[in-house]
VEXZA-967250 format. One line per field, with one value per residue (C-alpha): residue number from 1; x, y, z. Coordinates in nm, 4 decimals, decimal comma. Each point is the difference from the previous one (the first is absolute). Example, Ala and Ser with C-alpha at 12.3 -4.5 7.8 and 13.67 -1.06 7.14 Angstrom:
resi c(1:2)
X c(1,2300:0,1370)
Y c(-0,4500:0,3440)
Z c(0,7800:-0,0660)
//
This chain:
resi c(1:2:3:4:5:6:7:8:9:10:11:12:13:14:15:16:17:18:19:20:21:22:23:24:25:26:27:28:29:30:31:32:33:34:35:36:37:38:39:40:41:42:43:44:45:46:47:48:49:50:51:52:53:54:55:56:57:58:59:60:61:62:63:64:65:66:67:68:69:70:71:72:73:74:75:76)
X c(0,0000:0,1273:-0,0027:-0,2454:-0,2116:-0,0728:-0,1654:-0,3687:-0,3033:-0,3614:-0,2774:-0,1533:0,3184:0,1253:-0,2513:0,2250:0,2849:0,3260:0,0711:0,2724:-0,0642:-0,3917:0,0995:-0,1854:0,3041:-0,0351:0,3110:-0,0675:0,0225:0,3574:0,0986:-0,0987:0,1600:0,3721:-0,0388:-0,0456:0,2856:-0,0560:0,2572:-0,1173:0,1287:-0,2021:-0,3488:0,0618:0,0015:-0,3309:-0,1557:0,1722:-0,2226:0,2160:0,2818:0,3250:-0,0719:-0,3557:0,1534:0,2367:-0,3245:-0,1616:0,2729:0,0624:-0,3898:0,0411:0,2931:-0,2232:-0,2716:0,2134:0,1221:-0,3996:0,0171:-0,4101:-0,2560:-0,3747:-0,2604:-0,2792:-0,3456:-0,1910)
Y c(0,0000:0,3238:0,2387:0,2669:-0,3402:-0,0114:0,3419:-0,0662:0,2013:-0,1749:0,2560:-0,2822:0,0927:0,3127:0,1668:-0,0998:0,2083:-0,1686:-0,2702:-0,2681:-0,3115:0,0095:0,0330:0,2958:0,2174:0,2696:0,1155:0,3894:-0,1447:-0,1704:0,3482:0,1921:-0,2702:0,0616:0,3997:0,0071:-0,1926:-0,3732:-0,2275:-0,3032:-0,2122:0,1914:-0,0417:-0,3617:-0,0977:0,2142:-0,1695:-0,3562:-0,0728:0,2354:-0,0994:0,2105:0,0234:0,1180:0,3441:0,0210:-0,0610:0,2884:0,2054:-0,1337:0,1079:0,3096:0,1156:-0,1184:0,1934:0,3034:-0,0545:0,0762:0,3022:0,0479:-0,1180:0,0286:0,0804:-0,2707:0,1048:-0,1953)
Z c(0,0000:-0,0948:0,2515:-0,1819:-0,0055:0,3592:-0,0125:-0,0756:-0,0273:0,0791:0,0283:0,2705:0,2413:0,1867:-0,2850:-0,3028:0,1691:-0,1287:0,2825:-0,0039:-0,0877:0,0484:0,3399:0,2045:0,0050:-0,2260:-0,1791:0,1748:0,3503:-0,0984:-0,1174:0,3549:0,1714:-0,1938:-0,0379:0,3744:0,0518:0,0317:-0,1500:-0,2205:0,2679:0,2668:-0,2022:-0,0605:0,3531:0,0816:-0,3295:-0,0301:-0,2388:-0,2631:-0,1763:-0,0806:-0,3457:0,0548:0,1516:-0,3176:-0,2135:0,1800:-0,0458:-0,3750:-0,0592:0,1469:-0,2672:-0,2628:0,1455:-0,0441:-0,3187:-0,1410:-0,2046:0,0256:0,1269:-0,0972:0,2169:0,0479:0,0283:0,2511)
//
């Protein structure tokens, strides 16, 4: 599995936020947890249900995320 693989988006979890894996941790929630200062090795033992390479997907989405030039607005 790649790691941009274990990002997944189901609009019957978290509200089709990006989460990993299908798990119920969105992709956002990884990203407060580093910017305030968490290391990867301090989220895994509060979730043990993560994986290393799940943080480096978040963080591999996230630079993706960034690299979108535009984005169109949806109407609901």
């Amino acid at each position: 599995m790649s790691l941009i693989e274990r990002i997944t988006i189901n609009p019957e979890i978290c509200h089709g936020k990006p989460t990993i894996r299908g798990l119920r941790y969105p992709v956002e929630m990884i990203l407060e947890l580093l910017s305030s200062g968490m290391t990867i090795d301090e989220i895994l033992v509060d979730y043990q249900d993560l994986e290393r390479e799940d943080i480096l997907a978040v963080l591999s989405f996230a630079a993706r995320f960034c690299q979108i030039k535009h984005l169109e607005p949806v109407s609901v």
